[in-house]
C-alpha positions as CSV (number, residue, x, y, z in Angstrom):
1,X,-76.5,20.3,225.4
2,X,-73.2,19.5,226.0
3,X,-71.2,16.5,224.2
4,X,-67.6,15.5,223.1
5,X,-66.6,16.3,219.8
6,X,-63.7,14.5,217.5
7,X,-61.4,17.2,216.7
8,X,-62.6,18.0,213.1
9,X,-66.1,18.7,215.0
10,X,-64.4,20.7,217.8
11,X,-62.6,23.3,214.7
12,X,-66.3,23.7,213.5
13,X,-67.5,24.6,217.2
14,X,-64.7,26.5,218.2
15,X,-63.4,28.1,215.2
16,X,-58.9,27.2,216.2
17,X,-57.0,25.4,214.2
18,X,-56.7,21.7,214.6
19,X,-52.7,21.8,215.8
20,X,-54.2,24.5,218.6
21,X,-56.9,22.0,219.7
22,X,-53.9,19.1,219.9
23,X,-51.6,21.3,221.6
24,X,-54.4,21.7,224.2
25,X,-54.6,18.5,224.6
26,X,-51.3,17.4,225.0
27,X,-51.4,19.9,227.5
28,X,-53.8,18.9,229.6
29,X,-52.9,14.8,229.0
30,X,-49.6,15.5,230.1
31,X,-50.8,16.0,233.7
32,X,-53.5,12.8,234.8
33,X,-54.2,15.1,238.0
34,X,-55.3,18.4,235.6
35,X,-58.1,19.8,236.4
36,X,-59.6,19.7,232.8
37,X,-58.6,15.6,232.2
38,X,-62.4,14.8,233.0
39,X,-63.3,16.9,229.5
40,X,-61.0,14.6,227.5
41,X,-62.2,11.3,226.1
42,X,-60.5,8.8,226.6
43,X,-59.9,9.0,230.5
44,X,-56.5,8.5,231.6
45,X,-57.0,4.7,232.7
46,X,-58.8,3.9,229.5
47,X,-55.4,5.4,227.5
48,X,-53.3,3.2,229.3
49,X,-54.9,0.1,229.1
50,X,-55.7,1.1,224.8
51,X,-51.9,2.0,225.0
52,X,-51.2,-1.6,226.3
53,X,-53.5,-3.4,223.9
54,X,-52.2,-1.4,220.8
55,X,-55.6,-0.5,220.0
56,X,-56.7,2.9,218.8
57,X,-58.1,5.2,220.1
58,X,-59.5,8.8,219.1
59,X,-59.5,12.3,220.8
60,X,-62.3,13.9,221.8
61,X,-62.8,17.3,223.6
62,X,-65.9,18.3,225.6
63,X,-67.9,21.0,224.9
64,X,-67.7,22.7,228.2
65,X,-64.0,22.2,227.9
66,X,-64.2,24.5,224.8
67,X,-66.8,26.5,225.9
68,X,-64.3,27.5,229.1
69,X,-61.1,27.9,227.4
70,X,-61.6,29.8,223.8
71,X,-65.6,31.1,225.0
72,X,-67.7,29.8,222.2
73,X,-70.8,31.7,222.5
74,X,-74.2,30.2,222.5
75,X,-74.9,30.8,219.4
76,X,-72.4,28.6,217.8
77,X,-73.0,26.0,219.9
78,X,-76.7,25.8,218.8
79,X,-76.4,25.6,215.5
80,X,-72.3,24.9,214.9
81,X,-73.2,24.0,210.9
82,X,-74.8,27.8,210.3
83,X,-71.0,29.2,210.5
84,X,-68.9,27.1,207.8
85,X,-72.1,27.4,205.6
86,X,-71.4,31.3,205.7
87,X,-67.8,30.8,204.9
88,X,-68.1,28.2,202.3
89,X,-70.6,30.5,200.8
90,X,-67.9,33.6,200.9
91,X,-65.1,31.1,199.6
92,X,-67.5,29.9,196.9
93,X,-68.1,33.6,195.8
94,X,-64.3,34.5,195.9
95,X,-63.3,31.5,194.0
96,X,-66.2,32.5,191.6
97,X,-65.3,35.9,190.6
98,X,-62.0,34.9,190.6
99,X,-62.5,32.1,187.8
100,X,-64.7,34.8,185.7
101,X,-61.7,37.0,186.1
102,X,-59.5,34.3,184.6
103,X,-62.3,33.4,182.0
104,X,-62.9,37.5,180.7
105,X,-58.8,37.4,180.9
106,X,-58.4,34.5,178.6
107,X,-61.4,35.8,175.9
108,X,-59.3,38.6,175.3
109,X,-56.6,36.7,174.7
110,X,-58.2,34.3,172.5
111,X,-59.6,37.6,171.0
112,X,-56.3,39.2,170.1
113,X,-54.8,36.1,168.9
114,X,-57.9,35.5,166.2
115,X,-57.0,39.1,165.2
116,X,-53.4,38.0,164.8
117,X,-54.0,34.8,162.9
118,X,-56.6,37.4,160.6
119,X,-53.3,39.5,160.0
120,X,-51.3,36.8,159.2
121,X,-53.6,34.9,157.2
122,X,-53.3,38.3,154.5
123,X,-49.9,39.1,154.7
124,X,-49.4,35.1,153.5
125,X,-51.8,36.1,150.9
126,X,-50.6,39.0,149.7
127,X,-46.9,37.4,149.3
128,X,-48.6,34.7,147.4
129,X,-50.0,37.4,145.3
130,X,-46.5,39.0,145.1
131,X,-44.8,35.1,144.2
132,X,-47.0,34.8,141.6
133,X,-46.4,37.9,139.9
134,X,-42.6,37.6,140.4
135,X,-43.4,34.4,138.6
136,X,-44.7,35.8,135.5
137,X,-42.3,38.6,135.1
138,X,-39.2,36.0,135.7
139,X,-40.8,33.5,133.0
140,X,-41.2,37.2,130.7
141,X,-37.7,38.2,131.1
142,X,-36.2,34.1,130.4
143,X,-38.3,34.2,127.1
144,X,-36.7,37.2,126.5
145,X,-33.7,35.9,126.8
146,X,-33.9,32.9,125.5
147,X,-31.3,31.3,123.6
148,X,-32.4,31.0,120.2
149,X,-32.3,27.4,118.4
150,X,-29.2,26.8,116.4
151,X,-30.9,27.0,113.3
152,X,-32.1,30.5,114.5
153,X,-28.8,31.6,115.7
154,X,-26.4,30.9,112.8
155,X,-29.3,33.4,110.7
156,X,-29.1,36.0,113.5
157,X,-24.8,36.0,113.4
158,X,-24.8,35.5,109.3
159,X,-27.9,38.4,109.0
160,X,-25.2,40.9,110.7
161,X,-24.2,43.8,108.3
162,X,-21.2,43.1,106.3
163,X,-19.1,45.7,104.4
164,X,-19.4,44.8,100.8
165,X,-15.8,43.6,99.3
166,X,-14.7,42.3,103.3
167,X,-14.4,38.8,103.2
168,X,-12.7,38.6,106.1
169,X,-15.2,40.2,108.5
170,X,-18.0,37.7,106.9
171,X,-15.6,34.5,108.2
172,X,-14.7,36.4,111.2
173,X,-18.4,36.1,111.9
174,X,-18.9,32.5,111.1
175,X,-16.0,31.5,113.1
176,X,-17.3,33.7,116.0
177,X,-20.5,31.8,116.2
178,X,-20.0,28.0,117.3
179,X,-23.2,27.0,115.9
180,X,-22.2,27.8,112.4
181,X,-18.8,25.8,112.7
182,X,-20.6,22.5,113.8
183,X,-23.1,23.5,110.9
184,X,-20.6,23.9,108.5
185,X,-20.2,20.4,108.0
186,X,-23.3,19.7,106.7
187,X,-23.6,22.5,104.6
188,X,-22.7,22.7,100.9
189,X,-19.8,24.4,100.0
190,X,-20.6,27.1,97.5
191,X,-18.4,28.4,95.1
């Protein structure tokens, strides 16, 4: 059963490229007296006149022509599907394990970054933790510290312990302390 094929068909049959099917024909165009110019469709007087009409036309390659130059065995011919089905399979199970590779490779990464975010999520934690006793001792240590009220303060400088008969240490004190010169105004003055 032999037949012209377009050129997409003629790759399935033969199994070469598409540029080496072209090349052949170029080839064998280039010469209208080749021997081989009967296997290629259209005929030389049918180019011409398509040429001159500005219509377009399509290649096609005979079977025999095939058959003769790059020896397609019977096999292929008989069934030319049954071959690209046994690639495509092949290419489909390559492209396959190569995608479970890439999914397996990206579940460990998504694996490894959970355990990071874990990490992270306790080391925020525990500086929280740290903050917030930081916190208490700081608010401790200003109570502490704190500056007393006025009232309080003049007490605390005045409570100091005075030398009996040493008036001048006792308003060395009170003119040490500012509270108890603004507070002196309002004091009575006792004799």
């Amino acid at each position: 059963m032999s037949s012209f094929l377009i050129v997409k068909d003629a790759v399935k049959y033969c199994g070469k490229s598409e540029s080496t099917l072209k090349r052949l024909i170029r080839e064998i165009i280039a010469d209208p007296n080749h021997e081989d110019r009967s296997l290629i469709d259209p005929g030389h007087d049918d180019l011409e006149a398509k040429k001159e009409a500005g219509e377009p036309y399509v290649w096609k390659i005979h079977t025999d022509l095939l058959d003769k130059r790059y020896g397609a065995d019977e096999s292929a011919s008989a069934s030319p599907a049954s071959k690209p089905k046994a690639e495509t399979d092949s290419a489909n199970e390559t492209i396959v394990s190569l995608l479970r590779e890439q999914l397996e490779t990206k579940d460990r990464q998504i694996e490894t970054l959970e355990k990071q975010l874990d990490r992270k999520d306790d080391q925020i934690s525990s500086q929280n933790e740290r903050m917030r006793e930081q916190n208490i001792l700081m608010k401790d240590l200003q109570q502490r510290l704190s500056i007393a009220a006025p009232g309080q303060q003049a007490d605390v400088v005045n409570s100091q312990p005075v030398k009996e008969g040493s008036d001048s240490t006792k308003k060395d004190a009170e003119k040490s302390s500012i509270w108890t010169r603004e507070f002196r105004l309002f004091r009575r003055r006792q004799s």
